[in-house]
Legacy VTK file of the C-alpha trace (Angstrom):
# vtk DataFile Version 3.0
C-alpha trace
ASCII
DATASET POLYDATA
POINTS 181 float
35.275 147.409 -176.835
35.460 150.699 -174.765
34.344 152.453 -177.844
31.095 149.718 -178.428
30.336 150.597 -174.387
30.540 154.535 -174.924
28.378 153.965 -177.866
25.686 151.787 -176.106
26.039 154.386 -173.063
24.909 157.695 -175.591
21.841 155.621 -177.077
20.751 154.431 -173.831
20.922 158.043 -172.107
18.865 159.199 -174.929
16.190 156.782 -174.594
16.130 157.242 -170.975
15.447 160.542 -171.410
12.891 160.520 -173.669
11.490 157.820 -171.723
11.216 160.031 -168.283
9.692 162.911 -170.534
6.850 160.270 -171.501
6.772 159.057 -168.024
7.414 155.411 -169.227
11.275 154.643 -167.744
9.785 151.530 -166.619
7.735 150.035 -169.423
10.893 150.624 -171.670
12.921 148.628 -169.569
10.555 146.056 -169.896
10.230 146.434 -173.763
13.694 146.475 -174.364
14.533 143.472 -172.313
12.219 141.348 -174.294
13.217 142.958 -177.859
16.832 142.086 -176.898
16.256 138.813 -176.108
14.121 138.050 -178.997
16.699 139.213 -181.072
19.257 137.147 -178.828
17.249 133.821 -179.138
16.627 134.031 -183.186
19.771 134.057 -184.842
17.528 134.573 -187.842
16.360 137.889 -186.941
19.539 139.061 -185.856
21.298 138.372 -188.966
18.968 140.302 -190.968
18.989 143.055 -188.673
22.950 143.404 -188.740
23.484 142.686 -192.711
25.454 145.578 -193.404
24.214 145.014 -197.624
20.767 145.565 -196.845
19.294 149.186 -197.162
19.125 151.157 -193.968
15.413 151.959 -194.670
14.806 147.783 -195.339
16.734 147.035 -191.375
14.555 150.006 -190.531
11.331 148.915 -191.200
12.114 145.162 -190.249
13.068 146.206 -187.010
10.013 148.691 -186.217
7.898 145.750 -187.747
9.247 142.991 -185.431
8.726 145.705 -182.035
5.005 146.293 -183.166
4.866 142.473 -183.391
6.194 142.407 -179.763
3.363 144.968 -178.802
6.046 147.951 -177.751
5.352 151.593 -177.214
6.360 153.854 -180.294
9.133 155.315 -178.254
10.572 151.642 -178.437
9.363 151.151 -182.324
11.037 153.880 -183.072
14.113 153.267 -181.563
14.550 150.124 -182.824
14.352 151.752 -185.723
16.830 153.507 -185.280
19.629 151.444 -184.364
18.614 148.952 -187.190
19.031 152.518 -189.250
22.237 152.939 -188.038
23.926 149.549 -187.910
23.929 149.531 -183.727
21.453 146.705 -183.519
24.808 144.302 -182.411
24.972 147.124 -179.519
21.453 146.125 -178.044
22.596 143.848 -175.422
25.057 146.699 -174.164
22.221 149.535 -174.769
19.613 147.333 -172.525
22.279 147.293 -169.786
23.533 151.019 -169.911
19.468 151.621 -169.657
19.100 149.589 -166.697
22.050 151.308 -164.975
20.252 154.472 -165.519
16.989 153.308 -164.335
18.882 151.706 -160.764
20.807 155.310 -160.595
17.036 157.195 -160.572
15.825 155.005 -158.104
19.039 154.877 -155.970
19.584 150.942 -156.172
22.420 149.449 -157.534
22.878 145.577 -159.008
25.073 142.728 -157.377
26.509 139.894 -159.327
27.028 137.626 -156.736
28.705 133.983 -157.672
28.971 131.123 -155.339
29.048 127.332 -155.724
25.932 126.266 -154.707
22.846 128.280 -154.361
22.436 130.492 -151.822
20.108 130.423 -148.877
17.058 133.692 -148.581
19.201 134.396 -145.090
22.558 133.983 -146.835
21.484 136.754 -149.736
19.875 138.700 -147.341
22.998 139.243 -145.103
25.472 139.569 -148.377
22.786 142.607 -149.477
23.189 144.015 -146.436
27.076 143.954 -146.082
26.637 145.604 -149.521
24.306 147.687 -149.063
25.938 149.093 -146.130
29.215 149.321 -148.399
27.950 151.572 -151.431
25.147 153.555 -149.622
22.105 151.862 -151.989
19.520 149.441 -152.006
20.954 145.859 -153.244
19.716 143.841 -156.183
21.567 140.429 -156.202
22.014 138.801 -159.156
22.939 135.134 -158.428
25.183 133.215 -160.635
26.261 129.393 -160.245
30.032 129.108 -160.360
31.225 126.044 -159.577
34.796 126.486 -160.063
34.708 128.295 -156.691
35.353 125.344 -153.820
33.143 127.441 -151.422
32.100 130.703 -150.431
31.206 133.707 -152.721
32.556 136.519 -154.646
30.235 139.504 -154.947
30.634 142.189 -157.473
28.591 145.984 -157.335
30.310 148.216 -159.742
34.029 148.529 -159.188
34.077 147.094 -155.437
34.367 143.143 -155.391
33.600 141.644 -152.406
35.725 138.055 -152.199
34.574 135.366 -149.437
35.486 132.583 -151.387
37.857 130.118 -150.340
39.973 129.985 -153.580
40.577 133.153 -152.641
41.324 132.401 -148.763
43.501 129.723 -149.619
45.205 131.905 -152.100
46.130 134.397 -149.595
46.984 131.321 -147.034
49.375 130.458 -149.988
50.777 133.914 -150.248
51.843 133.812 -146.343
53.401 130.702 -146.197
55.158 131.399 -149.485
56.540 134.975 -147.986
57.956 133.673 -144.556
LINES 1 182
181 0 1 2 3 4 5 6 7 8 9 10 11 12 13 14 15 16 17 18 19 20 21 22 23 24 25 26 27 28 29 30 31 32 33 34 35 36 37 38 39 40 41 42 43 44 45 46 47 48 49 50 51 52 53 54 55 56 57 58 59 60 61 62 63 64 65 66 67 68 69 70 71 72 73 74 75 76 77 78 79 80 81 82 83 84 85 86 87 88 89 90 91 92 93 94 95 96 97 98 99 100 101 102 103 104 105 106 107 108 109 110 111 112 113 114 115 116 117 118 119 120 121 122 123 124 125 126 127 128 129 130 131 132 133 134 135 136 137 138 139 140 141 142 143 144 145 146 147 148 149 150 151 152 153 154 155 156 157 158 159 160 161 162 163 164 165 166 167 168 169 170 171 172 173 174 175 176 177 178 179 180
């Protein structure tokens, strides 16, 4: 797995930088998203794009077809091309997310996975985002996830730090002291 994340990492630094030389870091992000899902949502499309029989030229020009059918830049077309060249199109999901770490580092924000049980309130995200914020130094993006296995509370996740306020993990510790002495 380390290797598939290494992999996705070196494509998506090399689109990002020919994206910022084209001054379109954005609109890739974007493009990519919706390619990645498209090939996500069609188990058609992805099966023909990861048949490791077909010719590399035939994935090639299926996958440049289906991003001019999605109306992407030829920096994307191309690409796309590319990994269906290779074999990599399985790595898009990972090469979408490596990109949009990139992206976040250029414009010093970072993302948040933040679970809880319930949804949480506009004043509840607000002061997690800034408890983070003021943790790692960068503007927040949350990234809310239901999780109802968690009896209350939240765990929120920015990189390596994890922030846990839930009270599984409250009562855990609870646990942990009565068990000691």
């Amino acid at each position: 797995m380390r290797l598939h994340e290494a992999t996705a990492r070196r494509y998506a630094k090399a689109l990002h930088e020919a994206a910022r030389e084209a001054g379109a870091v954005g609109p890739v992000l974007t493009e990519l998203e919706t390619l990645a899902r498209t090939v996500a949502g069609d188990p058609e499309v992805n099966d023909v794009l990861v048949r490791p029989w077909m010719k590399p030229g035939d994935r090639r020009g299926i996958a440049v077809n289906l991003a001019q059918k999605l109306e992407t830049s030829p920096l994307v077309q191309n690409f796309m091309g590319l990994l269906a060249q290779r074999g990599r199109i399985a790595y898009l999901r990972d090469i979408v997310a490596a990109y949009r770490a990139l992206v976040d580092e250029d414009l010093g924000q970072a993302r948040a996975q933040v679970r809880a049980p319930v949804p949480l309130t506009d004043e509840e995200k607000q002061r997690i985002g800034a408890r983070l914020q003021q943790a790692v130094g960068k503007r927040i993006i949350l990234e809310e996830q239901q999780d109802t296995t968690l009896l209350g509370g939240f765990v929120a996740q920015v990189g390596s730090l994890i922030l846990d306020a839930s009270l599984n993990h409250q009562l855990e510790r609870l646990r942990a002291r009565l068990a000691g002495g």
